[in-house]
C-alpha positions as CSV (number, residue, x, y, z in Angstrom):
1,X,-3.9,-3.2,16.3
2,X,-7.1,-4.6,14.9
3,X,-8.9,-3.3,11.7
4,X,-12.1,-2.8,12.2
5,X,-14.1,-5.9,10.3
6,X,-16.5,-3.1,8.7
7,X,-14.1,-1.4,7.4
8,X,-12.2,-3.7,6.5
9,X,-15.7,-5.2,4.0
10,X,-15.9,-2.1,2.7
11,X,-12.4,-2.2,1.4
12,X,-12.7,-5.3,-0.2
13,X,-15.9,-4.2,-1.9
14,X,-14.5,-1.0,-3.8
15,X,-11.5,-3.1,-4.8
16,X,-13.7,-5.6,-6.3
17,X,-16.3,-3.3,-7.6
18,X,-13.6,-0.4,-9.0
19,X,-10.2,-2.5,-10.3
20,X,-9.5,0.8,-11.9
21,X,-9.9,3.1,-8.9
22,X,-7.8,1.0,-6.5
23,X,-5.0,0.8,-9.5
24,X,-5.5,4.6,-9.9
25,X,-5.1,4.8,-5.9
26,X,-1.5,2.6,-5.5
27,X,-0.1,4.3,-8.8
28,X,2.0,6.8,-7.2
29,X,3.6,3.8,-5.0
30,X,4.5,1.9,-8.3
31,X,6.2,4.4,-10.0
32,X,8.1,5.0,-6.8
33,X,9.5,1.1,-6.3
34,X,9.9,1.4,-10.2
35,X,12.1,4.4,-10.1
36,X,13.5,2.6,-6.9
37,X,14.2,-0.3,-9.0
38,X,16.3,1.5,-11.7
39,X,18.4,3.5,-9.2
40,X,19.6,1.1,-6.7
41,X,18.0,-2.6,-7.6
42,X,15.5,-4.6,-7.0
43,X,16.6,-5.8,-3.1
44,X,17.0,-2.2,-2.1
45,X,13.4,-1.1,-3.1
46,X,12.0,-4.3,-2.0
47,X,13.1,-3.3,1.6
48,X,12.3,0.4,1.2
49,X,8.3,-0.7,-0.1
50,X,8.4,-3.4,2.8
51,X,9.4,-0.6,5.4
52,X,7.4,2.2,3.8
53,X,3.9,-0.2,3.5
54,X,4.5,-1.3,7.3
55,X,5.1,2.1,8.2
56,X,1.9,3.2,6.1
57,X,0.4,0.0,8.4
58,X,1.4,1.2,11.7
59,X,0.0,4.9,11.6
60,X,-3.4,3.9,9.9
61,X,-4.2,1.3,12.2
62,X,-2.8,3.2,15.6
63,X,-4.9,3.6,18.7
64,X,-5.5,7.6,18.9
């Protein structure tokens, strides 16, 4: 399951060029662990982001 390297550049470059974008881009998943947090703790939603960002992982990086 390798990333493609140019892709993987060009990543790097929008999150260093655009701080704002890329925090505008991973808000949703913040105010999810948040919420996360509040309900059921902070182990809990640790494990649910851990699982959720692998899972996330897994189906970008996946052969077709």
């Amino acid at each position: 399951m390798a990333v493609d390297p140019a892709k993987r550049k060009a990543v790097t470059e929008v999150v260093r060029e655009h701080p704002g974008m890329t925090l505008a881009a991973v808000s949703p998943g913040l105010i999810v662990f948040a919420v996360l947090w509040l309900v059921m703790g902070f182990w809990p939603a640790l494990i649910i982001g851990l699982v959720a960002g692998g899972a996330g992982y897994y189906f970008i990086t996946r052969q077709k």
